[in-house]
C-alpha positions as YAML, in Angstrom:
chain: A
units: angstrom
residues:
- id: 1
  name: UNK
  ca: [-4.64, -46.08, -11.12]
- id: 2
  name: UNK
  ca: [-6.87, -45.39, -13.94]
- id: 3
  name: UNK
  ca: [-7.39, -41.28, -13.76]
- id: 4
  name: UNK
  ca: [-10.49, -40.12, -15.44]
- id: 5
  name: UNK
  ca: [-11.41, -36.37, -16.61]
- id: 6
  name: UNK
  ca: [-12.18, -34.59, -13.56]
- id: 7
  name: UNK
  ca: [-10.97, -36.87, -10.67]
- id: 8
  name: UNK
  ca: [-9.09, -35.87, -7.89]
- id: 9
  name: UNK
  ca: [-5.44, -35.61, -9.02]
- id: 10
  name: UNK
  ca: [-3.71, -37.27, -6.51]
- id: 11
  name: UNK
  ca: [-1.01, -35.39, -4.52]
- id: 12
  name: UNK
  ca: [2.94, -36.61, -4.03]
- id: 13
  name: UNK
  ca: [6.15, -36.32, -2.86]
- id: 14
  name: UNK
  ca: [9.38, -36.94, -5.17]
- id: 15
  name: UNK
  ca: [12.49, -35.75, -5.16]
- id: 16
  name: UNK
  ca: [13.19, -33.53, -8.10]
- id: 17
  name: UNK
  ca: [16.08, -31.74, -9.81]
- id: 18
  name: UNK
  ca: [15.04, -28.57, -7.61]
- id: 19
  name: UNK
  ca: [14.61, -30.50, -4.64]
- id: 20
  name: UNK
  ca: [12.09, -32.35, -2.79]
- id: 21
  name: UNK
  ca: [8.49, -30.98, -3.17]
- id: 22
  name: UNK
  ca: [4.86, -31.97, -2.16]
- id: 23
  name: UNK
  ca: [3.18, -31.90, -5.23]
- id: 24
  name: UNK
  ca: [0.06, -30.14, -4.26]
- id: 25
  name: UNK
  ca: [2.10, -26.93, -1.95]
- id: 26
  name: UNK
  ca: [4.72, -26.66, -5.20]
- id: 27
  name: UNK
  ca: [1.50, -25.91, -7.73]
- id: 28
  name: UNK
  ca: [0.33, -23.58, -5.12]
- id: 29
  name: UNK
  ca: [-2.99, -21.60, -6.73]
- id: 30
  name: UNK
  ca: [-2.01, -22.03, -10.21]
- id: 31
  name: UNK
  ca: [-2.25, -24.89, -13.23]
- id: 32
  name: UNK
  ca: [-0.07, -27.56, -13.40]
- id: 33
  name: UNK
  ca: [1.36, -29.97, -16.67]
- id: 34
  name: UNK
  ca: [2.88, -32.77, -15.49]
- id: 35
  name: UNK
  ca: [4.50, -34.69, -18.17]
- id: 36
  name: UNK
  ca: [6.57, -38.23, -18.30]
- id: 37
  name: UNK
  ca: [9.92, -39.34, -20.33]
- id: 38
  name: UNK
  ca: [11.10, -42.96, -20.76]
- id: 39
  name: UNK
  ca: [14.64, -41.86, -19.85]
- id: 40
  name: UNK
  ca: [17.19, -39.45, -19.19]
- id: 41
  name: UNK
  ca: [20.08, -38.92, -21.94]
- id: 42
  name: UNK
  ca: [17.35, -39.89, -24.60]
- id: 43
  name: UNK
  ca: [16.83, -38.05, -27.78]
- id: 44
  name: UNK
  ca: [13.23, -36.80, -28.66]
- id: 45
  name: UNK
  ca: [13.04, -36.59, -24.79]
- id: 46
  name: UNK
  ca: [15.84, -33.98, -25.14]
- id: 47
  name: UNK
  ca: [14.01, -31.80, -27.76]
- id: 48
  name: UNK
  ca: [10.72, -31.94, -25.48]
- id: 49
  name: UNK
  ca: [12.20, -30.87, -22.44]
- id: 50
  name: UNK
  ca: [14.39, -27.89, -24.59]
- id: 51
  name: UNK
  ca: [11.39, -26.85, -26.29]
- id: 52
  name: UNK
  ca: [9.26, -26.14, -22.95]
- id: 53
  name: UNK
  ca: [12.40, -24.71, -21.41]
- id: 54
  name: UNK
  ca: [11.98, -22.01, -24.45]
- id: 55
  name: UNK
  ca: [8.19, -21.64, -24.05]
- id: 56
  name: UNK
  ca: [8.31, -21.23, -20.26]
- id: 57
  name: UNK
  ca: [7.05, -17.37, -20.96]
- id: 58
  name: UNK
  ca: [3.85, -19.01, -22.66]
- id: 59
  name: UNK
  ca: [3.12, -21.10, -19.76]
- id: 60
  name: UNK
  ca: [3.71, -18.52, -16.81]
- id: 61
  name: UNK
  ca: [1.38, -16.15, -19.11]
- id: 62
  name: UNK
  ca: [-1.46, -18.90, -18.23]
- id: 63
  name: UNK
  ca: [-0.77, -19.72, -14.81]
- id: 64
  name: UNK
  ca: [0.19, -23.19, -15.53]
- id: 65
  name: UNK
  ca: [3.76, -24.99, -13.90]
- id: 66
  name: UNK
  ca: [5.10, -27.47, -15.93]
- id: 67
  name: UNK
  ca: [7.00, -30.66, -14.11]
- id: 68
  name: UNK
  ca: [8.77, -33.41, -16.06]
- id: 69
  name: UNK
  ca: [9.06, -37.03, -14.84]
- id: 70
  name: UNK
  ca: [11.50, -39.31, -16.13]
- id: 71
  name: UNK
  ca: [12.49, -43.17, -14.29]
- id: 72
  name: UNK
  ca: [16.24, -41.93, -13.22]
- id: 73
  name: UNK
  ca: [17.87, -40.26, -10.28]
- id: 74
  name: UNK
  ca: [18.35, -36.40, -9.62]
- id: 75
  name: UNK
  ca: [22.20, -36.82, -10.13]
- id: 76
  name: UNK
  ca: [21.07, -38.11, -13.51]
- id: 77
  name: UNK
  ca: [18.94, -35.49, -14.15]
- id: 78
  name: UNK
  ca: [21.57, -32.56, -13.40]
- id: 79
  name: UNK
  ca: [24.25, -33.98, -15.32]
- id: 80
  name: UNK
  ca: [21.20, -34.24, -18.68]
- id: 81
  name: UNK
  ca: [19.77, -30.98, -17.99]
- id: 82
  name: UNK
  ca: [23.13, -29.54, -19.24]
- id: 83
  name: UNK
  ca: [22.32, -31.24, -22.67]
- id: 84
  name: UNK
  ca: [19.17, -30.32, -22.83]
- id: 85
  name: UNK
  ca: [20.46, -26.49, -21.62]
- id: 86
  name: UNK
  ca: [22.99, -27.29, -24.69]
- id: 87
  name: UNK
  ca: [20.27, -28.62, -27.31]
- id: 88
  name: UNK
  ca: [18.16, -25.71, -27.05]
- id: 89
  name: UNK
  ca: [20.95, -23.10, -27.15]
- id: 90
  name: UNK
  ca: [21.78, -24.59, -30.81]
- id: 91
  name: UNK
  ca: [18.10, -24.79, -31.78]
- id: 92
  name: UNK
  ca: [18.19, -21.07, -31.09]
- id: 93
  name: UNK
  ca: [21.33, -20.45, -32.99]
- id: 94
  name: UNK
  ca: [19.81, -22.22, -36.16]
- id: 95
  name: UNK
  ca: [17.18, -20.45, -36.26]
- id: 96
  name: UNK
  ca: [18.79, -16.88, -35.61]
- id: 97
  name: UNK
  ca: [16.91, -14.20, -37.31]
- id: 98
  name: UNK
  ca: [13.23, -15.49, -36.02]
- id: 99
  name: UNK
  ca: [14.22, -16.95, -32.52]
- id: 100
  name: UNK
  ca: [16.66, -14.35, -31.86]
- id: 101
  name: UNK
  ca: [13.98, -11.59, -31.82]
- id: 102
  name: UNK
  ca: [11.75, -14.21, -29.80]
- id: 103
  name: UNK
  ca: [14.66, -14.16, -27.50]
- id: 104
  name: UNK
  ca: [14.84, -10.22, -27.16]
- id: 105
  name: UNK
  ca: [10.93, -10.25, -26.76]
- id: 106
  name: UNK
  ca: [10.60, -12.74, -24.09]
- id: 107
  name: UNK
  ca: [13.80, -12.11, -22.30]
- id: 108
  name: UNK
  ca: [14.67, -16.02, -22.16]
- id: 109
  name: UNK
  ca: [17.85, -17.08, -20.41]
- id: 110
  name: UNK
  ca: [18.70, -20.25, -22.75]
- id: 111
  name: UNK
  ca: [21.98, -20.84, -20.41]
- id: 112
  name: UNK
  ca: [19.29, -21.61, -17.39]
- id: 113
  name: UNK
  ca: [16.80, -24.29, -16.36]
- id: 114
  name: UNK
  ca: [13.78, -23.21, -14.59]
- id: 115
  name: UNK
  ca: [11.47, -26.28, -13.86]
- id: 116
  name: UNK
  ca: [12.04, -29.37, -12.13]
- id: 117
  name: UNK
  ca: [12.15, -32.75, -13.32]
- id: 118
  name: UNK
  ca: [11.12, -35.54, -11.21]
- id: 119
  name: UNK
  ca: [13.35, -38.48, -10.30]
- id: 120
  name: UNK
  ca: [11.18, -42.13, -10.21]
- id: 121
  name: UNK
  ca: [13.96, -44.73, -11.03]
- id: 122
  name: UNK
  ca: [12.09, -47.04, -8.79]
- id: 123
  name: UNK
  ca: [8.75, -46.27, -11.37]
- id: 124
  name: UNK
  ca: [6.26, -45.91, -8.19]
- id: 125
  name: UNK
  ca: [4.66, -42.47, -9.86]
- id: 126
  name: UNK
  ca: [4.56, -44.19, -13.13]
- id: 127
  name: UNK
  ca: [2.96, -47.27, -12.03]
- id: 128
  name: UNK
  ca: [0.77, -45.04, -9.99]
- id: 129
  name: UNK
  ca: [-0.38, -43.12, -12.55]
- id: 130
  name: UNK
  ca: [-0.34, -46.04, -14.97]
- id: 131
  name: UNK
  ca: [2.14, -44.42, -17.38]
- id: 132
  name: UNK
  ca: [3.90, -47.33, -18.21]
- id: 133
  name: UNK
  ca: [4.70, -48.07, -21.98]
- id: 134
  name: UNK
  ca: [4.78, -51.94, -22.09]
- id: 135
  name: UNK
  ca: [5.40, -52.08, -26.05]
- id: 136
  name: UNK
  ca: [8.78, -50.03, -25.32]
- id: 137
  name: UNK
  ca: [11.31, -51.80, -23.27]
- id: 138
  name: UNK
  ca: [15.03, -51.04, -21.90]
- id: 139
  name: UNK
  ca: [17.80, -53.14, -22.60]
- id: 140
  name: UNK
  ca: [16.92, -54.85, -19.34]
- id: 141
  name: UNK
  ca: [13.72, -55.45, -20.52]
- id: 142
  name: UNK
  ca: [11.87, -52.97, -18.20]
- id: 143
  name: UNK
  ca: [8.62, -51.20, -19.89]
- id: 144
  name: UNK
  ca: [9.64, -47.46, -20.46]
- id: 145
  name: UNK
  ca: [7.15, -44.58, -19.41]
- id: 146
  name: UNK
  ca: [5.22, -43.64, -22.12]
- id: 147
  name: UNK
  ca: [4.97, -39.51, -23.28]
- id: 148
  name: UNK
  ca: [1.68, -39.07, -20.69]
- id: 149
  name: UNK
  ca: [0.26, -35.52, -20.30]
- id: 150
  name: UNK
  ca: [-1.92, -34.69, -17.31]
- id: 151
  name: UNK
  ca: [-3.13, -30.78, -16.91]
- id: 152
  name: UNK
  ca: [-4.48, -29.93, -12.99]
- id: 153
  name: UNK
  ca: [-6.21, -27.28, -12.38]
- id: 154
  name: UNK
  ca: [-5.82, -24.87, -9.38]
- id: 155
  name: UNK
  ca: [-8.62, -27.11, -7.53]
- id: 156
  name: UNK
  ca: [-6.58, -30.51, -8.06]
- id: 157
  name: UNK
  ca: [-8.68, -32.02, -10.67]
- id: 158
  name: UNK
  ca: [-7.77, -33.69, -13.76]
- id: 159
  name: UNK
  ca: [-8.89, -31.56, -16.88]
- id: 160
  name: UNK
  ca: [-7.15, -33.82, -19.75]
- id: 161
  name: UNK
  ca: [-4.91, -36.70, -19.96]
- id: 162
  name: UNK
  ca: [-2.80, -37.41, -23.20]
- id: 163
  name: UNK
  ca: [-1.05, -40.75, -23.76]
- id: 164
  name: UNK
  ca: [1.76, -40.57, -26.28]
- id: 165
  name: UNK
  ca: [4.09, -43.95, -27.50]
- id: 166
  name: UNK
  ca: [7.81, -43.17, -25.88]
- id: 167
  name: UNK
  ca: [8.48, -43.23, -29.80]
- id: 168
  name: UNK
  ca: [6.49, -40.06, -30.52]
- id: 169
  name: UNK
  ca: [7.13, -36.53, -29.43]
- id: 170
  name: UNK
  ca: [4.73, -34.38, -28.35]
- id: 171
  name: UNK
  ca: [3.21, -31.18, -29.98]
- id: 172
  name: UNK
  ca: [3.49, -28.24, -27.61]
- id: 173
  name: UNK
  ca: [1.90, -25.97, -29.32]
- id: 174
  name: UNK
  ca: [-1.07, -28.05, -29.16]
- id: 175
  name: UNK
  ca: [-0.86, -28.23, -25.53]
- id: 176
  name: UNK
  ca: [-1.00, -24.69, -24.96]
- id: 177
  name: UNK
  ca: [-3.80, -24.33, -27.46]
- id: 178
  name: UNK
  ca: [-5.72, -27.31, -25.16]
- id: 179
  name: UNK
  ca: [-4.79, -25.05, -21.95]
- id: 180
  name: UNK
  ca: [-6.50, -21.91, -23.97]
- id: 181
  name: UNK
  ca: [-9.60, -24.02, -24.70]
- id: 182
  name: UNK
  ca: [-9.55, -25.19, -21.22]
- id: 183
  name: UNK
  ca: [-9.31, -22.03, -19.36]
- id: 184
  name: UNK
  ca: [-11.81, -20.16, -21.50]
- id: 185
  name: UNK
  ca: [-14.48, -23.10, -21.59]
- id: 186
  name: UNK
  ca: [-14.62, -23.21, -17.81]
- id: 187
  name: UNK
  ca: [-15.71, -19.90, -17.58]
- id: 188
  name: UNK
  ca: [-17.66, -19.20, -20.17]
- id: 189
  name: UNK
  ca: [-20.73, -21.02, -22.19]
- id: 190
  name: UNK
  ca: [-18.56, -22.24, -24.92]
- id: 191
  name: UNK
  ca: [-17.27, -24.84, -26.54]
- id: 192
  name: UNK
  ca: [-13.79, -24.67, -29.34]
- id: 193
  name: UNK
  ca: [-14.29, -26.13, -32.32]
- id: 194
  name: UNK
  ca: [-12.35, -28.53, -34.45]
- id: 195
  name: UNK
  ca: [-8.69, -26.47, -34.54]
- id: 196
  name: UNK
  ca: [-9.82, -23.81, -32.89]
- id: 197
  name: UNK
  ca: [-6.86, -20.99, -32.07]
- id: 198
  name: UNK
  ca: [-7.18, -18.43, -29.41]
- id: 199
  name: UNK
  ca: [-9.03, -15.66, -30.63]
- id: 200
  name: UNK
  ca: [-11.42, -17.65, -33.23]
- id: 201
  name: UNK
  ca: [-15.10, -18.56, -33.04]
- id: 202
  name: UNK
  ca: [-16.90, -20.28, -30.62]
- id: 203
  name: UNK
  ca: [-20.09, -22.19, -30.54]
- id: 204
  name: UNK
  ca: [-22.40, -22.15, -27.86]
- id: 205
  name: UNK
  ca: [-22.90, -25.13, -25.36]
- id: 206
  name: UNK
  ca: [-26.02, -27.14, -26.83]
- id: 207
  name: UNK
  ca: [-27.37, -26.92, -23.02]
- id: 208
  name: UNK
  ca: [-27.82, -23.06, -23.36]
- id: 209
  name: UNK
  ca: [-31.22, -21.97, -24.10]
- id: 210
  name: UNK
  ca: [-31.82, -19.45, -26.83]
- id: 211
  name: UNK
  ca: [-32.98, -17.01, -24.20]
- id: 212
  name: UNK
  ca: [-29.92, -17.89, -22.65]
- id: 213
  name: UNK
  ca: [-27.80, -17.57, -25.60]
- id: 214
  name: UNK
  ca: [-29.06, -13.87, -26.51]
- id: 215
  name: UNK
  ca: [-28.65, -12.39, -22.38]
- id: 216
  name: UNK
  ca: [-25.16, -14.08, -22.57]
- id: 217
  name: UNK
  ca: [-24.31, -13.09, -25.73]
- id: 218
  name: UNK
  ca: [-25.47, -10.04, -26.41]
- id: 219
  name: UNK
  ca: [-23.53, -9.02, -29.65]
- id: 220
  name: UNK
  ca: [-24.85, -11.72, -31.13]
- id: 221
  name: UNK
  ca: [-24.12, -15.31, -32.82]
- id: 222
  name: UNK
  ca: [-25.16, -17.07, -35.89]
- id: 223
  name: UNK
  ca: [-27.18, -20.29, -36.21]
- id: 224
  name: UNK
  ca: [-25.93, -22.71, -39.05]
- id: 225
  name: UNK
  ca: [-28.79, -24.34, -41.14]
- id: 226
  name: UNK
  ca: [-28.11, -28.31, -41.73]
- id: 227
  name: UNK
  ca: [-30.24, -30.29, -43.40]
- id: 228
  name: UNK
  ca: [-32.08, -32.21, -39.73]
- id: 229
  name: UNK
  ca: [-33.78, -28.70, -39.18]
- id: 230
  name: UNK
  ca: [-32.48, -29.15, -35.76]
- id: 231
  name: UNK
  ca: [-30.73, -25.35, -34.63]
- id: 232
  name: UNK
  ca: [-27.74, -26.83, -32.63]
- id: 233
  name: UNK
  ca: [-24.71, -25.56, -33.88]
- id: 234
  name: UNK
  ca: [-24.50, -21.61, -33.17]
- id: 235
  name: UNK
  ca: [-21.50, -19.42, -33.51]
- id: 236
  name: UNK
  ca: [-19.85, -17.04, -32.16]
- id: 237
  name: UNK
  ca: [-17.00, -14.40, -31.60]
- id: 238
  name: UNK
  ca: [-14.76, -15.61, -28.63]
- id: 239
  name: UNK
  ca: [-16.06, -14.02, -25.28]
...
């Protein structure tokens, strides 16, 4: 199924390492990032699934659930999530003096696993969903499932779709920055720029009228001068 920005996300069942869940009652009112592994016991998949263990704070702060997928069983999954549990324990030792106050401040329980991973050893969701990496196969030859990224919003729909090689890890800090840009650009008349953070400038949709612009933006924005004349690219504070 080929899944294009703003499509109907369709729903599911799976059984998961929390259970079986219906994918649409489990995301409830809020956000949801589901993202794929090739397989359990795997080592960049490890670090992923540590690292979003550790920013789990981050993503309840947005209203977003994240769900992993990887092609193995639940019994699989229980006996890696202690690894992964393991993995991100150490990361936080290494990095004592910075984590360990990031710890404190976000009360994180690094001996605990919060989110559920689902179990597709017979590949249905990934074929589904067409997250199939056929450059990177198992020892039987099998295509893995690439890194794919799909954020839902509360209403079901598809708001971005990342495809990753099962070779490359993912940046999850530029996730959550994506989620920022998401959730402010849906409700206001903005647009993020090229690396945009939260908190930086904006620039005003190109479909806004300058009428428009100064009732909705009433502290103001500046129009850059380039050299067509034309006055499209106007700036301002984050709303």
């Amino acid at each position: 199924m080929a899944l294009n920005i703003g499509d109907q996300f369709p729903n599911f069942q799976a059984e998961t390492s929390q259970g079986k869940i219906d994918f649409y009652e489990w995301m409830e009112e809020s956000w949801a990032i589901l993202f794929s592994h090739p397989a359990d016991y795997t080592p960049v998949c490890t670090t992923e699934l540590a690292r979003v263990e550790q920013l789990l704070p981050e993503f309840k702060k947005r209203n977003v659930k994240p769900i992993a997928l990887s092609v193995d069983t639940v019994d699989s999954h229980n006996g890696w999530i202690e690894d992964i549990k393991a993995y991100g324990s150490k990361f936080f030792k290494k990095h004592n003096l910075i984590l360990a106050f990031i710890k404190i401040l976000l009360l994180l329980d690094l001996s605990s696993f919060d989110y559920p991973i689902i179990a597709d050893d017979k590949r249905e969701l990934a074929t589904q969903l067409n997250m199939l990496d056929k450059d990177e196969l198992n020892k039987d030859g099998i295509p893995l499932t690439c890194r794919a990224v799909f954020i839902v919003d509360n209403n079901k729909k598809l708001r971005l779709s990342l495809l990753y090689p099962a070779t490359t890890g993912r940046n999850f800090d530029e996730i959550l920055r994506v989620i920022d840009s998401l959730k402010l650009t849906s409700t206001k008349s903005v647009a993020t720029p090229a690396d945009w953070k939260q908190g930086g400038t904006c620039m005003i949709l190109p479909t806004i009228s300058e009428q428009e612009a100064l009732d909705k933006f009433p502290n103001g924005y500046t129009t850059r001068d380039v050299p067509s004349g034309k006055k499209y690219i106007r700036e301002t504070a984050q709303p």
